[in-house]
N, C-alpha and C positions, 0 to 999 in steps of 0.2 A: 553786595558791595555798597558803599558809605556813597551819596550823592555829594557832587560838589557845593556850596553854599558862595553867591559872588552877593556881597551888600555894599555900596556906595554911601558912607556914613560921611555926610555934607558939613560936621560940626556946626561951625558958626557961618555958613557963605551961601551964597546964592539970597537974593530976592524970591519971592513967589511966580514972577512972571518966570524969573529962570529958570525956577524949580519945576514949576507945568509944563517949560520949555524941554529938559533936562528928559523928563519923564515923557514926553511923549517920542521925545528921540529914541529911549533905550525901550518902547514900545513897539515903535516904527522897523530897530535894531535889531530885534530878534527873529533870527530864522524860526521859520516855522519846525516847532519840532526840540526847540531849545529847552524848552522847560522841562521837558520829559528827561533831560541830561542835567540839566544844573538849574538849583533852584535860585533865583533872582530877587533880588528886596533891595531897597529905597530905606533912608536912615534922614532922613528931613529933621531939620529944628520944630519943636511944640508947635509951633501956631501952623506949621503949616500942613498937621497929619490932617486934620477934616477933610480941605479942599484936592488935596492929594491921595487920599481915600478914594474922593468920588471920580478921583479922575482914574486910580486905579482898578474901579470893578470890573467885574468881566477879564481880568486878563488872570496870569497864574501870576505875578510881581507882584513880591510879599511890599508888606510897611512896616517898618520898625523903627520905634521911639527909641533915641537916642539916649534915652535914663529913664529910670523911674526910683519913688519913693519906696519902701514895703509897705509904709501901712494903708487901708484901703480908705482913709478918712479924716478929717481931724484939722487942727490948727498948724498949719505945716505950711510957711506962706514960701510960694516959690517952687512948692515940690508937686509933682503929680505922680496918682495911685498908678496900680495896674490893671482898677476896675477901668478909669479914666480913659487908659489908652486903650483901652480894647472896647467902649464907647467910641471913640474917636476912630476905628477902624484897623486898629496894629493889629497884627494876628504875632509879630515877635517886638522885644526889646533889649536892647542892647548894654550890655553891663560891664563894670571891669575897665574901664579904658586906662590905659599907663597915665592918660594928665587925668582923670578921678584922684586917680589914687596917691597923683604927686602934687598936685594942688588945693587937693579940698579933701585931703587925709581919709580919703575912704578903704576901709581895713577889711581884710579878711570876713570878718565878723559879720558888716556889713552888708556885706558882696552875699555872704550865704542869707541873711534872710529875706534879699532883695529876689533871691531865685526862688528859694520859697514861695514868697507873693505871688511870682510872677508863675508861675508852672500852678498854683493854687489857682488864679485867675483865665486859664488858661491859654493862657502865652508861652511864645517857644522863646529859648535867652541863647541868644547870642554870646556868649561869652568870653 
């Protein structure tokens, strides 16, 4: 049987002091025994996977970046690879969201070579 998957994708909100706040509560929140039922992941804005990495070792609560670029390098100002985030500690990242796709015109096309990358990289996508 399929596991369940629960991620808390923060978009644009929370500070960092919230975020360590946030994440040590759904730390503190889990019955012992939870993770062997439903796997858990955190969806933080870029700057704050590093610090939120360290704070998540040791437990099974996944990280996953909220976007990523496909390609793994280059003049791309503003974008990050999915060599990058899997540096920065993501083990998944997150692709496809309905405002991607209604704001900043990201297409089908897109979407498949961004899973590419990311499954290339070894990253699980959320999609």
């Amino acid at each position: 049987m399929r596991k369940f998957y629960v991620a808390g994708n923060w978009k644009m909100n929370l500070n960092l002091a919230e975020a360590k706040a946030l994440v040590e509560g759904i730390k503190q929140g889990l019955p012992a025994g939870a993770q062997s039922k439903v796997d858990v992941a955190v969806c933080p804005p870029y700057y704050m996977l590093v610090p939120l990495a360290e704070q998540l070792k040791g437990t099974a609560i996944g990280l996953s970046a909220q976007n990523c670029y496909f390609e793994p390098k280059g003049a791309f100002t503003g974008e990050i690879s999915p060599q990058m985030l899997k540096d920065a500690g993501c083990d998944t990242v997150t692709i496809a969201h309905s405002e991607r796709r209604q704001y900043f015109g990201e297409s089908g096309e897109l979407l498949k070579k961004k899973v590419k990358a990311d499954l290339a990289a070894g990253l699980k996508v959320l999609y």
